[in-house]
Structures are given as C-alpha cells and as structure tokens.
N, C-alpha and C positions, 0 to 999 in steps of 0.2 A: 274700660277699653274693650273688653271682651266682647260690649253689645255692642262697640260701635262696626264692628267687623260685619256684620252680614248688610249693614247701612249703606257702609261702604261699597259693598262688592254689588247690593242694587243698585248703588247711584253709580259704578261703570257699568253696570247691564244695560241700564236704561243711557246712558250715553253711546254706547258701542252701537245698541239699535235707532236712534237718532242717527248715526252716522252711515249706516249701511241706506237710510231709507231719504235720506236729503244731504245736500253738499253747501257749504258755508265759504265765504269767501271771507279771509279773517282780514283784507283791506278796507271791506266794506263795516261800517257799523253798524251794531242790532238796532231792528228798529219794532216798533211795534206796528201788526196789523191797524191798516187801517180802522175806524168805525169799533176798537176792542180796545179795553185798558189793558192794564201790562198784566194783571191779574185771570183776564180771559186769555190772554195771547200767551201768558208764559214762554218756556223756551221751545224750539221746538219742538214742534207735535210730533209722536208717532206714528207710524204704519196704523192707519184706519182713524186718526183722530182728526176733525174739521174743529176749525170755529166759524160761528155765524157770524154773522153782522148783526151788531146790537141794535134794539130799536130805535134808537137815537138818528141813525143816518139810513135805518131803511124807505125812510120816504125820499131819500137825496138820492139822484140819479148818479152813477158813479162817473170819471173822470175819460172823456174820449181817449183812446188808444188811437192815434191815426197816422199814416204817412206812406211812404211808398215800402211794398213789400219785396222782399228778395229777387219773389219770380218779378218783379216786373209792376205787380200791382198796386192802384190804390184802393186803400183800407181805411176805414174808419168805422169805430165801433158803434157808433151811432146809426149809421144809416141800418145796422141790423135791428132797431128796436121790433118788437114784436117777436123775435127770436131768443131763445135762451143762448146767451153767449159764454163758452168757456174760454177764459184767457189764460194760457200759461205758458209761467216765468220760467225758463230751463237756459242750458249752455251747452254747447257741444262736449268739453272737458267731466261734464258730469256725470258719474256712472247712473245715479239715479235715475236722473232726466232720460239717459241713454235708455235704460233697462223703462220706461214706459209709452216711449214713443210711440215703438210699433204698435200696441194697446192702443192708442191716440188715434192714430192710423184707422185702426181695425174699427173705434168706435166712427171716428167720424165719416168713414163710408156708409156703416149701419145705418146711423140716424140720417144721413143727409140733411136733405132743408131744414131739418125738425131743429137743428142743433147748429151754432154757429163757433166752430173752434180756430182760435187763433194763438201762434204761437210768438212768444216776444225774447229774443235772446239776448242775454247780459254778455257774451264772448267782450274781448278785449275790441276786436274788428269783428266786421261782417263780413271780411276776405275769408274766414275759411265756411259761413254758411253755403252757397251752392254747392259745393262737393257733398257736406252733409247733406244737404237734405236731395241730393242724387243718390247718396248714399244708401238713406233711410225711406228713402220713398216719399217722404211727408208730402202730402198732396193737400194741406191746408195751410195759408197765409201766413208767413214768417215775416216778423220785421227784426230788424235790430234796432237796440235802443236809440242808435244814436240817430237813426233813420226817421225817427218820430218827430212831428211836429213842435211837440211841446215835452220831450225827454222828462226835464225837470218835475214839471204838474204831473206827469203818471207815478213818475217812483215816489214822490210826495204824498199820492193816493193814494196808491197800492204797493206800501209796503211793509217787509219780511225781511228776516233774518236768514234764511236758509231756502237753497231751489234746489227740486222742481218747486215752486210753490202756482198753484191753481186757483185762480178765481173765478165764482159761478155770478153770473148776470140772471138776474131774471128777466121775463121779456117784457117790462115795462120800464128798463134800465138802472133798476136798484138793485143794490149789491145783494148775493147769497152768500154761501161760506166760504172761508178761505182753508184750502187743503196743503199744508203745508208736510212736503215728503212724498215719496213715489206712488203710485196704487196700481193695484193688478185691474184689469179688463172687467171684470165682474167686480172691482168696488167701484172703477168707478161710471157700470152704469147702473147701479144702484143710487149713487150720489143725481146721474144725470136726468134718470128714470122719476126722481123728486121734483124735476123742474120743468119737465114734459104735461 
C-alpha cells in the first residue's frame, strides 16, 4: 500500500493537468482519433503532446468540413487544397479553447495566405457565436456543427475525446497530427512552422 501512494498522487497530477489544458463533455462518448488505435491515442494528451496520423490513412485525403460560416460565409475545406489547413474543435464555454484563441488570432494574421485556419464549435446553438467572436476578435471562419453540410461524416472523421482539439491538413489534403488540449503561441507555430 505504501508504494501505491506516490502512483496514486501521479495519476491525479497527471489528471488535474489534463484538465487545466482540454475540456471534456461527459455527454458525449470517448472516441478515438481518427487514423490512431486506442493505444496511439490513449486519454488525453497533454500540454505539448500531438499524435500523428498513422500511415495507414496518410495517403486518404481527410473528410470536407463545409457549410455556411457564422459571418456569413461559405466554407469548404476543400477548395483550400494547396494550403496547410488548421481545423479546430473548441466551444465558447471552454476555458481552454478560450485561453488560445487570441494565440489563433495572433497566428493566423502572421501567416496569412500561407496558413488556412478554421474554427468548428460544438456549443449547444450557434446563438451565442457572434457575440463571441465580436467578442474575441476571431477574424477567421467559424462554423458551427450543426451548420455543416454533412455534421455526421466530420465528427465520424475527426474524432476526440476532449476540446480544444486541432487538426493539421497538409496541403495535399492528408491528414497531420491531432493536438488534443490548449497550446501557447510559440508551440503552436512551431507545430505550424512543420507544415509550411
């Protein structure tokens, strides 16, 4: 018993930072990343931890994200081939999501054309996104799910257990890694800086 004490008190460390760095909706069920066994994907990742896409589905082009966006627009992930595309899964409710936005922001004015980011929200409605993203500034493409053409086939794609969750396109439309939990500005244009 004695040894099991310090086991223990890793496995809530390492749970309590899981929790500060991704938000989980316990309605929803875990699922595994796309393109990863349960064994790459485990719970979870950490602050600075990606999984790639195995090679099995890096020659599959990954699944269109498309429909009308918040402001107004249409969107489809497709017509950005030739571009590296970053998609990501966040909520307004999430402190995570919240605490990397402006980072979001920050990067995708950096890169401009170079980079194609889009943001997809799970919220309950898309009633409270324009206040958000007046809020926050976000000056890049927001759909909400329900907004999509084909809802079903994306989260069937592209899915995770916990958001913010990030995925990288390359720009011949095969998938990169999946960043599951928040990242600071400098990780992730390090991660973005790989796909450039």
């Amino acid at each position: 018993m004695k040894h099991a004490a310090p086991f223990i008190l890793t496995l809530v460390a390492l749970f309590a930072l899981v929790g500060l760095t991704a938000c989980s909706d316990e309605e929803e069920p875990a699922a595994e990343p796309s393109g990863n066994t349960a064994e790459q994907a485990g719970a979870p990742a950490d602050e600075g931890e990606s999984i790639a896409a195995d090679s099995s589905s890096a020659a599959q082009t990954v699944a269109d994200i498309n429909g009308t966006t918040i402001q107004g627009e249409l969107f489809s992930l497709v017509d950005h081939r030739g571009a590296v595309v970053v998609v990501n899964f966040f909520a307004t409710w999430c402190g995570p999501c919240r605490a990397e936005i402006p980072d979001l922001i920050e990067l995708n004015r950096e890169y401009g054309d170079e980079l194609v980011l889009v943001g997809v929200s799970l919220d309950d409605t898309a009633d409270v996104l324009p206040g958000f993203i007046a809020e926050t500034g976000i000056d890049y493409p927001v759909l909400h799910l329900d907004a999509l053409t084909d809802p079903e086939a994306v989260m069937g794609y592209y899915t995770f257990s916990a958001i913010p969750t990030t995925f990288m396109v390359h720009r011949d439309g095969t998938p990169g890694e999946m960043i599951v939990g928040s990242r600071d500005k400098a990780t992730f244009r390090e991660i973005f800086e790989g796909y450039l």
